[in-house]
C-alpha positions in Angstrom: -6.2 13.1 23.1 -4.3 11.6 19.9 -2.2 9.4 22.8 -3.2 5.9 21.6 -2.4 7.0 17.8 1.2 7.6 19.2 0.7 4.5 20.9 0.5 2.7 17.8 2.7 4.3 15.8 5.8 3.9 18.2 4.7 0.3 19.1 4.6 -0.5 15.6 7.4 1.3 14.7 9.5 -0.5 17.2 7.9 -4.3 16.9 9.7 -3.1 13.1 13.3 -2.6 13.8 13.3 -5.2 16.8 12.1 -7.9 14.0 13.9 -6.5 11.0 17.6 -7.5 12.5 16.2 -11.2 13.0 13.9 -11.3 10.1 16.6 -10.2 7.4 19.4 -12.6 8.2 16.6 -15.1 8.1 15.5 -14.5 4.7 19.0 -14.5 3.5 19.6 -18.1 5.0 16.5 -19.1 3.4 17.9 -17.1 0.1 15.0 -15.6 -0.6 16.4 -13.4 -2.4 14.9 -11.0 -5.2 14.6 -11.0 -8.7 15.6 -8.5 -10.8 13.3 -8.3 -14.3 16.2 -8.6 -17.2 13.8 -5.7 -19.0 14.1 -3.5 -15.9 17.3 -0.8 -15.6 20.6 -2.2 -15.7 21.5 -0.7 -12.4 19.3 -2.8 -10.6 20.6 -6.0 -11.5 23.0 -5.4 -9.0 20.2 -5.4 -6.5 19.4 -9.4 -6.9 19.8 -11.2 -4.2 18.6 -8.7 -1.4 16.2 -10.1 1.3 12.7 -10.6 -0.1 9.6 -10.6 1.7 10.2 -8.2 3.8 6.4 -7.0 4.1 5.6 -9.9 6.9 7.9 -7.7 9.1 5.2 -4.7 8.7 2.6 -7.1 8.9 3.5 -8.4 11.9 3.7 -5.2 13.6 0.9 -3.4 12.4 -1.5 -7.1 13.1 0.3 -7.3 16.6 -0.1 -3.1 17.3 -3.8 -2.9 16.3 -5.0 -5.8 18.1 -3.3 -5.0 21.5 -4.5 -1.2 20.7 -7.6 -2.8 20.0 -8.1 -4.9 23.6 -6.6 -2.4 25.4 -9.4 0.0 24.6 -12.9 -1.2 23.5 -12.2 -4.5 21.6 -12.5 -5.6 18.6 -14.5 -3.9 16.8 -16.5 -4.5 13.2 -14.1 -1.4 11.7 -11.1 -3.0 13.0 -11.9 -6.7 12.2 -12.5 -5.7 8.3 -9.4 -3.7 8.3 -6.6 -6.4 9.7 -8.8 -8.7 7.3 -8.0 -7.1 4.2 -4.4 -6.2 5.2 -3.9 -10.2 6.3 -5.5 -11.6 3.3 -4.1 -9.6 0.4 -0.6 -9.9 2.7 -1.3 -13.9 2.2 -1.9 -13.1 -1.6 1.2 -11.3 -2.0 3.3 -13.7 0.0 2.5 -17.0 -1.8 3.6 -15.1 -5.3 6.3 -13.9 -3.8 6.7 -17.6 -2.3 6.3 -18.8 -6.0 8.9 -16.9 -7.6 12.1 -17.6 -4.9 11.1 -20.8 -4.8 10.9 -21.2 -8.9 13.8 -19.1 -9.5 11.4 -17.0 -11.6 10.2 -13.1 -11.9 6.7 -14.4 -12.3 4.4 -16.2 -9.2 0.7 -16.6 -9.2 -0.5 -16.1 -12.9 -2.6 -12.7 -13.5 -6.1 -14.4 -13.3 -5.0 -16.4 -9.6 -3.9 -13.6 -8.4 -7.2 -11.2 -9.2 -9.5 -13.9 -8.5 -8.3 -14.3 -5.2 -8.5 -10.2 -4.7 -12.1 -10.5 -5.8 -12.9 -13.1 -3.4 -11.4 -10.8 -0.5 -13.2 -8.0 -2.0 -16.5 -9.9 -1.7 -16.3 -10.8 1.4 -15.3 -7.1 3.0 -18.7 -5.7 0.5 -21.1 -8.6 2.0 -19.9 -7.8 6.1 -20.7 -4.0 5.3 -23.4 -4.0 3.5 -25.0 -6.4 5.8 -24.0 -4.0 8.7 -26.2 -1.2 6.8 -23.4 0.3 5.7 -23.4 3.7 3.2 -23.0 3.1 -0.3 -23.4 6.6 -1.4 -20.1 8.6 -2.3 -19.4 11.8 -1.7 -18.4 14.3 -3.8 -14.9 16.0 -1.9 -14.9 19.8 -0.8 -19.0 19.5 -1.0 -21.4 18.8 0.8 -23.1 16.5 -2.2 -23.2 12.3 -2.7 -24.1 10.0 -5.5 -25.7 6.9 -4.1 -24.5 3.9 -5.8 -26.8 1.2 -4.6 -25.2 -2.5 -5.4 -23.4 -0.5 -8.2 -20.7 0.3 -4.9 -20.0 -3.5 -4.9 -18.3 -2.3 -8.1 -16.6 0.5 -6.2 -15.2 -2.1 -4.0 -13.4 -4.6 -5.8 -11.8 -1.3 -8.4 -10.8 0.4 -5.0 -9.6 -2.7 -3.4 -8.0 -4.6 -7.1 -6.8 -1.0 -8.1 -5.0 0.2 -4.9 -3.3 -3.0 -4.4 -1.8 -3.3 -8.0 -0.9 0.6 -7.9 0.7 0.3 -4.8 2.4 -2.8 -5.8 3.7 -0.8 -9.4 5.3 1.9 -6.9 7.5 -0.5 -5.1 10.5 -0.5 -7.3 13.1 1.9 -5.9 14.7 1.5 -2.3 12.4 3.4 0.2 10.0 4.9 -2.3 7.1 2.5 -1.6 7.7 2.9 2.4 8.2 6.6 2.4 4.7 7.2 0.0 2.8 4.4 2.2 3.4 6.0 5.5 2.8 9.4 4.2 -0.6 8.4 2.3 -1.4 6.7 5.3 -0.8 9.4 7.5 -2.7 11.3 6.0 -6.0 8.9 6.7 -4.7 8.7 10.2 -5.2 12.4 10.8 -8.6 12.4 8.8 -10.2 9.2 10.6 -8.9 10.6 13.9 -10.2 14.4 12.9 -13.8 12.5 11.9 -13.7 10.3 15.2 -13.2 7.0 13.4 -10.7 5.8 16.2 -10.1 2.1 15.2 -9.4 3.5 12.0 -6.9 6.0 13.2 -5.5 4.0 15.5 -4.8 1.3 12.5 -3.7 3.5 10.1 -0.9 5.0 12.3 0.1 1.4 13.4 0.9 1.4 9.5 2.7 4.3 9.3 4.7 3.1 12.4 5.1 -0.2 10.4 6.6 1.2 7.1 8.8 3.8 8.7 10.0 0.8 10.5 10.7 -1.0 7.3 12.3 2.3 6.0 15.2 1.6 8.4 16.4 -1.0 6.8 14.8 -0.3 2.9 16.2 3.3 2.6 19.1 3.2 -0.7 21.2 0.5 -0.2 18.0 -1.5 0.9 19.2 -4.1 3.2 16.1 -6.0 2.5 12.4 -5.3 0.0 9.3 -5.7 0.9 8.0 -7.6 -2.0 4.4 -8.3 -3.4 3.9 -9.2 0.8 3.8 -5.8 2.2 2.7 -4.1 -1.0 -0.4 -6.0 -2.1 -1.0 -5.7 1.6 -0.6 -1.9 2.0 -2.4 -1.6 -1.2 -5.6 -3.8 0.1 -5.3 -1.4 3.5 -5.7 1.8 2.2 -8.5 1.1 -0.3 -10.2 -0.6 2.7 -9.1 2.7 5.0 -10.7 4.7 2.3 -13.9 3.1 2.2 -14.9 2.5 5.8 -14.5 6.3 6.3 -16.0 7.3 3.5 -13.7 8.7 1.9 -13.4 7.2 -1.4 -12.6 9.4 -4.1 -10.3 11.5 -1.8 -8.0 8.1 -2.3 -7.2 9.4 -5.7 -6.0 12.3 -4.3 -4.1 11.5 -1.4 -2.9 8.5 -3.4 -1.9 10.6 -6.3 1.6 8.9 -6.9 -0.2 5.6 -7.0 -2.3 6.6 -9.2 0.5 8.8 -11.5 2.6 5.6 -11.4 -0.6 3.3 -12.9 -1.5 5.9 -15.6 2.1 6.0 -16.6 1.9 2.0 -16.9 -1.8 2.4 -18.7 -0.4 4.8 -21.3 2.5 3.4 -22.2 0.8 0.0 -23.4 -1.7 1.9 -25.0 0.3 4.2 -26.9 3.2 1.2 -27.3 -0.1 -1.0 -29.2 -2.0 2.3 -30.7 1.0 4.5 -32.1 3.6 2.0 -31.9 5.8 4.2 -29.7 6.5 4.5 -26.1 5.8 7.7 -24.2 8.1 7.3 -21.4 11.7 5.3 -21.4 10.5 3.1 -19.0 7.0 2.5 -17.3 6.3 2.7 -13.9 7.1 6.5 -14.1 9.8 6.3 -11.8 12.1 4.4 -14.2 11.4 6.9 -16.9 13.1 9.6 -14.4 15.9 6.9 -13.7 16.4 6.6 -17.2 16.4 10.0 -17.4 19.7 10.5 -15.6 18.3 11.3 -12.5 19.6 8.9 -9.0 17.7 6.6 -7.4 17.4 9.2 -4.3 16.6 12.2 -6.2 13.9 10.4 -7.5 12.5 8.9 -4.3 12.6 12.3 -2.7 11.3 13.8 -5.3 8.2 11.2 -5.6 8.3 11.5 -1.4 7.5 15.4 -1.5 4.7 15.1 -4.4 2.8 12.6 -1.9 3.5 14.7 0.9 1.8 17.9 -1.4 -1.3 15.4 -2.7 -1.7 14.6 0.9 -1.8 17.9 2.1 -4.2 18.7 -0.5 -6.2 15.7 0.3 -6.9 17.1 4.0 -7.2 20.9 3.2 -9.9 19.3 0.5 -11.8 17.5 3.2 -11.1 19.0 6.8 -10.9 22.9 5.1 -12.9 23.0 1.7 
């Protein structure tokens, strides 16, 4: 029965737009409004101003949906616990730099080495629970049936899973509705896996996310009425590394995540070759900016980056449900 996956996806869904019309007006009151990097394309500067912190909407719901989910069934459970965990607390990360920068007037909040230090300490804290709940730290291989055990070498794992996902997902959010339409297909993809392996809580949370974002994507589809800002993308970021490791899935994350990944390389590469060479390989990093740059609109390029998650996450669970 995939009922309480439903559940959670329409109960999050709705907590979403019922909150979003009373959230948004909020925010503007507040002006807490975005800012627009003078470095970034010139046809965003027309987008400062718009409702910031947006993200605490999704978290809200997705918090509020799993934990009802949660006591309606069996309770809280040690799966569920870590997972609102590390969505809360790299949610908390991302809103007091996005708290920083309305309230300084400034692109820039926590400095670099705040902000990872406090996404190591979360990421210690999520290794210590498993590992003292005898929890697998071998990896395996997808499409065979082979692992690598990784010892205390996965506390490693962790905090590049957990650090990595959150800053890649973070990088993605910087066209209206390409971050929310990615998220909830990434994570709707763990939502059929976890529910396909019998992982429940994790199901059951990961469509309360996609219910959560497509939510959101009422109100962030071009013209965004509001962004979800460094709260609901450190958060989602945090929540799918965190999805991938509880079910063991790790290195499938690459591939199901393959536009957060795409967009980092494209940010990686472009300061190497930029320091190395002395030339830039795309017009503008994150990749989507180069297409923007390219001549290309704002929605072809979200659609287009829309479908290639919806192909890598296709390919992700072929890989491990099929292969």
């Amino acid at each position: 029965m995939v009922t309480p996956l439903f559940a959670a996806l329409i109960t999050s869904f709705i907590l979403t737009v019922i909150l979003s019309p009373i959230f948004i007006p909020f925010l503007k009151r507040l002006k807490f409004g975005q800012s627009i990097r003078i470095e970034g394309p010139q046809s965003h500067q027309k987008k400062g101003g718009t409702p910031t912190m947006g993200g605490v909407m999704i978290l809200l719901a997705v918090l509020i949906t799993t934990f009802v989910m949660a006591m309606a069934g069996n309770g809280m459970d040690t799966e569920t616990i870590l997972l609102l965990f590390v969505t809360a607390a790299f949610g908390l990360i991302g809103f007091l730099d996005d708290f920083i920068k309305i309230t300084k007037k400034r692109n820039l909040g926590l400095t670099s080495k705040q902000k990872l230090a406090a996404q190591l300490l979360v990421s210690l804290i999520f290794f210590i629970v498993l590992y003292n709940g005898q929890f697998s730290t071998a990896v395996s291989i997808p499409g065979t049936e082979y692992a690598l055990e990784l010892g205390w070498l996965y506390f490693l794992l962790v905090i590049i899973m957990l650090v990595g996902a959150s800053n890649a997902v973070n990088l993605t959010d910087g066209l209206d509705g390409l971050l929310a339409g990615t998220g909830a297909i990434a994570f709707g993809a763990f939502t059929v896996l976890a529910w396909n392996m019998e992982m429940n809580s994790s199901a059951v949370f990961s469509a309360a996310v996609v219910g959560g974002v497509l939510g959101f994507l009422v109100f962030n589809a071009h013209p965004a009425k509001v962004f979800m800002g460094d709260t609901g993308s450190l958060a989602l970021g945090g929540a799918i590394a965190a999805l991938a490791i509880i079910t063991k899935l790790e290195l499938l994350l690459v591939i199901i995540g393959g536009v957060f990944v795409a967009e980092t390389l494209s940010v990686i590469l472009q300061v190497l070759s930029f320091k190395l060479r002395g030339k830039r390989i795309f017009k503008m990093s994150p990749l989507h900016h180069h297409f923007e740059l390219s001549g290309w609109s704002e929605w072809r390029v979200v659609v287009t980056f829309w479908t290639a998650a919806f192909a890598m996450a296709v390919l992700g669970i072929y890989i491990e449900v099929w292969l």
